[in-house]
C-alpha positions in Angstrom: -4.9 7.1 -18.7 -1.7 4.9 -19.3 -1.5 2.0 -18.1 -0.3 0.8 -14.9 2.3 -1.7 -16.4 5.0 -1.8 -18.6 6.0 -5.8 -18.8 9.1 -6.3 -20.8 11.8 -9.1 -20.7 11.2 -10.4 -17.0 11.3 -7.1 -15.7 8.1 -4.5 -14.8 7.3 -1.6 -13.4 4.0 -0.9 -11.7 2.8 2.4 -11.3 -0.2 2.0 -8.7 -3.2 4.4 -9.0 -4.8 5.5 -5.4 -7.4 3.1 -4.0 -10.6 3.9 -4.4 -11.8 1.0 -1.8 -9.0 2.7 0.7 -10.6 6.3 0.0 -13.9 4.9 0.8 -13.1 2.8 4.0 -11.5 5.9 5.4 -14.2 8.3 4.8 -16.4 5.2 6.7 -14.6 5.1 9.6 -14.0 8.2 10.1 -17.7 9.1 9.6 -18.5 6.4 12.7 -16.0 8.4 14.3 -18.0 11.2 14.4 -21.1 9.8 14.6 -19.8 7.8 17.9 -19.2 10.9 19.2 -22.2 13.3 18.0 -23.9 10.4 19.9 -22.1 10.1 23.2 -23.1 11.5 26.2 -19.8 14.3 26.9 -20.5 17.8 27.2 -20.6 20.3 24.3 -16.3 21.6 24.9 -15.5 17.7 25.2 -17.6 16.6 21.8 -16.1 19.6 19.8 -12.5 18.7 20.8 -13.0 15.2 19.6 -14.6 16.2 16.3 -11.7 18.5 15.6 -9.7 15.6 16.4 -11.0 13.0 14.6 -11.5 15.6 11.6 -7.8 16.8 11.7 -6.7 13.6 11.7 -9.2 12.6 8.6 -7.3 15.2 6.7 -3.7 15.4 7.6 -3.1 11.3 8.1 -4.5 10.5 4.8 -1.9 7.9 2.7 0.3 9.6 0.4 0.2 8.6 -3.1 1.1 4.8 -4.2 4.5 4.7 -5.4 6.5 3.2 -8.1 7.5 -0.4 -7.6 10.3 -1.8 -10.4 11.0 -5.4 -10.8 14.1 -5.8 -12.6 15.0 -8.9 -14.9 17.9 -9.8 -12.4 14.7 -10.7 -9.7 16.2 -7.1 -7.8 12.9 -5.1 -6.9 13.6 -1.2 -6.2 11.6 1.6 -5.1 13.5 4.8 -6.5 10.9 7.2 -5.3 11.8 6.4 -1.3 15.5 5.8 -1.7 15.2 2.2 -1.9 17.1 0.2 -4.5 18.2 -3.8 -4.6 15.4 -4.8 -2.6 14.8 -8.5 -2.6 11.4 -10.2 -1.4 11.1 -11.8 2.2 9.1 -13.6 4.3 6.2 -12.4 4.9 5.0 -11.7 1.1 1.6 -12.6 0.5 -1.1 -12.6 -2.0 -4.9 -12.7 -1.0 -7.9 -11.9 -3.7 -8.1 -8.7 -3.2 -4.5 -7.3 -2.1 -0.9 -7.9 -2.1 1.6 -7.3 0.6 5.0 -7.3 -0.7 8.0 -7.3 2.0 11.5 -6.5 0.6 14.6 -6.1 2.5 17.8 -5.0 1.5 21.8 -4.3 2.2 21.6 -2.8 5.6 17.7 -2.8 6.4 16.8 -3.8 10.0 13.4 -3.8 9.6 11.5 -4.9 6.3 10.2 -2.8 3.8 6.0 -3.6 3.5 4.0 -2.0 0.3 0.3 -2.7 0.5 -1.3 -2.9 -3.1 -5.5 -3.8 -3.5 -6.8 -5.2 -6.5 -8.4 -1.3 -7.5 -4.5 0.3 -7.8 -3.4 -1.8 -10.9 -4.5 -2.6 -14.2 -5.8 -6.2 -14.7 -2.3 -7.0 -16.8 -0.2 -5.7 -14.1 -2.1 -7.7 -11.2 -2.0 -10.8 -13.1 1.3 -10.4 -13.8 2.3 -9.2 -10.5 0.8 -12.0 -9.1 2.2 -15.0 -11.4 5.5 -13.1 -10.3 5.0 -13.7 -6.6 3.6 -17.1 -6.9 7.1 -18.3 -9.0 9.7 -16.7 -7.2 9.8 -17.8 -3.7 11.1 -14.6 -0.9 14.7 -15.3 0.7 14.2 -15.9 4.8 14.3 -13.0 7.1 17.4 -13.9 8.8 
Protein backbone atom coordinates (compact mmCIF):
# COMPACT_ATOMS: atom_id res chain seq x y z
CA UNK A 1 0.00 0.00 0.00
CA UNK A 2 1.82 3.50 -0.67
CA UNK A 3 1.88 5.65 1.56
CA UNK A 4 -0.50 8.29 2.48
CA UNK A 5 2.20 11.17 2.20
CA UNK A 6 4.49 12.53 -0.06
CA UNK A 7 6.35 15.53 2.13
CA UNK A 8 8.71 17.47 -0.08
CA UNK A 9 10.03 21.13 0.25
CA UNK A 10 7.09 22.64 2.43
CA UNK A 11 4.57 21.27 0.42
CA UNK A 12 2.41 17.66 0.81
CA UNK A 13 -0.14 15.91 -0.46
CA UNK A 14 -2.33 13.60 1.63
CA UNK A 15 -4.11 10.90 0.17
CA UNK A 16 -6.57 9.75 3.09
CA UNK A 17 -7.60 6.05 3.23
CA UNK A 18 -11.40 5.40 4.29
CA UNK A 19 -12.04 5.28 8.08
CA UNK A 20 -12.26 2.29 9.58
CA UNK A 21 -13.63 3.92 12.96
CA UNK A 22 -16.30 5.86 10.56
CA UNK A 23 -17.22 2.37 8.86
CA UNK A 24 -17.73 0.99 12.28
CA UNK A 25 -19.70 3.86 13.97
CA UNK A 26 -22.13 3.73 11.07
CA UNK A 27 -22.80 0.11 10.94
CA UNK A 28 -23.48 0.81 15.08
CA UNK A 29 -25.87 3.24 14.68
CA UNK A 30 -27.54 2.11 12.15
CA UNK A 31 -27.86 -1.36 13.87
CA UNK A 32 -29.59 0.59 17.08
CA UNK A 33 -31.60 1.87 14.42
CA UNK A 34 -33.03 -1.22 13.68
CA UNK A 35 -32.95 -2.67 16.80
CA UNK A 36 -35.08 0.52 18.14
CA UNK A 37 -37.42 -0.35 15.86
CA UNK A 38 -37.58 -4.34 15.82
CA UNK A 39 -38.32 -3.38 19.50
CA UNK A 40 -41.04 -0.73 19.29
CA UNK A 41 -44.45 -1.32 19.69
CA UNK A 42 -45.85 -0.15 15.65
CA UNK A 43 -47.56 -2.57 13.72
CA UNK A 44 -45.97 -5.04 11.28
CA UNK A 45 -46.61 -2.39 7.71
CA UNK A 46 -45.21 0.53 10.08
CA UNK A 47 -41.95 -1.48 11.35
CA UNK A 48 -41.19 -2.79 7.77
CA UNK A 49 -41.32 0.77 6.30
CA UNK A 50 -38.95 2.03 8.85
CA UNK A 51 -36.45 -0.89 8.37
CA UNK A 52 -36.41 -0.23 4.67
CA UNK A 53 -35.82 3.21 5.58
CA UNK A 54 -33.25 3.06 7.89
CA UNK A 55 -31.61 0.24 5.61
CA UNK A 56 -31.83 2.34 2.36
CA UNK A 57 -30.40 5.02 3.97
CA UNK A 58 -27.49 2.74 5.51
CA UNK A 59 -26.63 2.06 1.94
CA UNK A 60 -27.19 4.87 -0.28
CA UNK A 61 -25.90 7.93 2.40
CA UNK A 62 -22.67 6.20 3.02
CA UNK A 63 -19.49 8.87 2.68
CA UNK A 64 -17.89 8.86 -0.47
CA UNK A 65 -14.32 8.20 -0.60
CA UNK A 66 -11.64 10.64 1.27
CA UNK A 67 -10.24 12.81 -1.14
CA UNK A 68 -6.96 14.34 -2.00
CA UNK A 69 -5.88 17.30 0.07
CA UNK A 70 -2.51 19.23 -1.47
CA UNK A 71 -0.62 21.71 0.49
CA UNK A 72 1.52 23.63 -1.66
CA UNK A 73 4.93 25.39 -0.55
CA UNK A 74 3.28 28.90 -1.23
CA UNK A 75 0.91 27.90 2.18
CA UNK A 76 -2.08 27.64 -0.90
CA UNK A 77 -4.09 24.26 0.07
CA UNK A 78 -6.23 22.79 -3.00
CA UNK A 79 -8.56 20.10 -3.48
CA UNK A 80 -8.33 19.23 -7.40
CA UNK A 81 -10.71 16.31 -7.13
CA UNK A 82 -13.86 18.73 -6.11
CA UNK A 83 -12.89 21.71 -8.25
CA UNK A 84 -11.36 23.47 -5.47
CA UNK A 85 -8.02 25.20 -5.94
CA UNK A 86 -6.22 28.31 -3.82
CA UNK A 87 -7.84 27.41 -0.77
CA UNK A 88 -6.44 29.00 2.29
CA UNK A 89 -7.24 27.88 6.06
CA UNK A 90 -9.90 29.78 8.23
CA UNK A 91 -11.27 29.98 11.30
CA UNK A 92 -12.55 27.29 12.52
CA UNK A 93 -9.55 24.75 11.86
CA UNK A 94 -8.92 22.51 14.60
CA UNK A 95 -6.89 19.60 15.75
CA UNK A 96 -8.19 17.20 18.52
CA UNK A 97 -6.36 13.54 19.27
CA UNK A 98 -8.11 11.74 17.24
CA UNK A 99 -9.34 14.04 14.15
CA UNK A 100 -8.68 17.09 12.21
CA UNK A 101 -11.09 19.53 10.83
CA UNK A 102 -9.64 21.67 8.29
CA UNK A 103 -11.75 24.77 7.00
CA UNK A 104 -10.49 26.53 3.79
CA UNK A 105 -12.13 29.22 1.95
CA UNK A 106 -11.32 30.71 -1.20
CA UNK A 107 -11.85 33.51 -4.10
CA UNK A 108 -15.57 33.65 -4.17
CA UNK A 109 -16.61 30.97 -1.48
CA UNK A 110 -19.63 32.01 0.69
CA UNK A 111 -19.59 29.37 2.77
CA UNK A 112 -16.34 27.48 4.03
CA UNK A 113 -15.05 24.48 2.71
CA UNK A 114 -14.84 21.70 6.05
CA UNK A 115 -12.81 18.22 5.33
CA UNK A 116 -13.00 15.89 8.33
CA UNK A 117 -9.83 13.64 8.64
CA UNK A 118 -9.51 10.80 11.90
CA UNK A 119 -6.34 9.62 13.01
CA UNK A 120 -7.19 5.87 11.04
CA UNK A 121 -7.08 7.80 7.33
CA UNK A 122 -3.36 8.81 7.31
CA UNK A 123 -0.10 7.31 7.82
CA UNK A 124 1.58 8.22 11.12
CA UNK A 125 4.20 10.58 8.90
CA UNK A 126 1.44 12.38 7.26
CA UNK A 127 -0.60 13.04 10.61
CA UNK A 128 2.37 14.26 12.35
CA UNK A 129 3.21 16.24 9.71
CA UNK A 130 -0.24 17.42 9.01
CA UNK A 131 -0.52 18.36 12.39
CA UNK A 132 2.93 20.39 13.04
CA UNK A 133 1.52 22.12 9.82
CA UNK A 134 -1.67 23.31 11.44
CA UNK A 135 -0.21 24.10 14.72
CA UNK A 136 2.51 26.78 12.79
CA UNK A 137 0.53 28.35 10.39
CA UNK A 138 -2.21 30.28 11.95
CA UNK A 139 -5.89 30.27 9.51
CA UNK A 140 -6.72 33.95 7.98
CA UNK A 141 -10.26 35.25 9.81
CA UNK A 142 -13.51 34.46 8.18
CA UNK A 143 -14.39 37.92 7.27
Amino acid sequence: MPDSSTAFAGAFVLRPEPSRLLGVWWIAVHTIAVTGILASGLILPLKLSALAGVLVHGVLRRRPPPKKVIRRADGIWSMAELGHGRLRLCDGTSVGPFWILLRFRGAGRGRPLSVLLLRDQLSGEAWRALQAELRRTKPVGTV
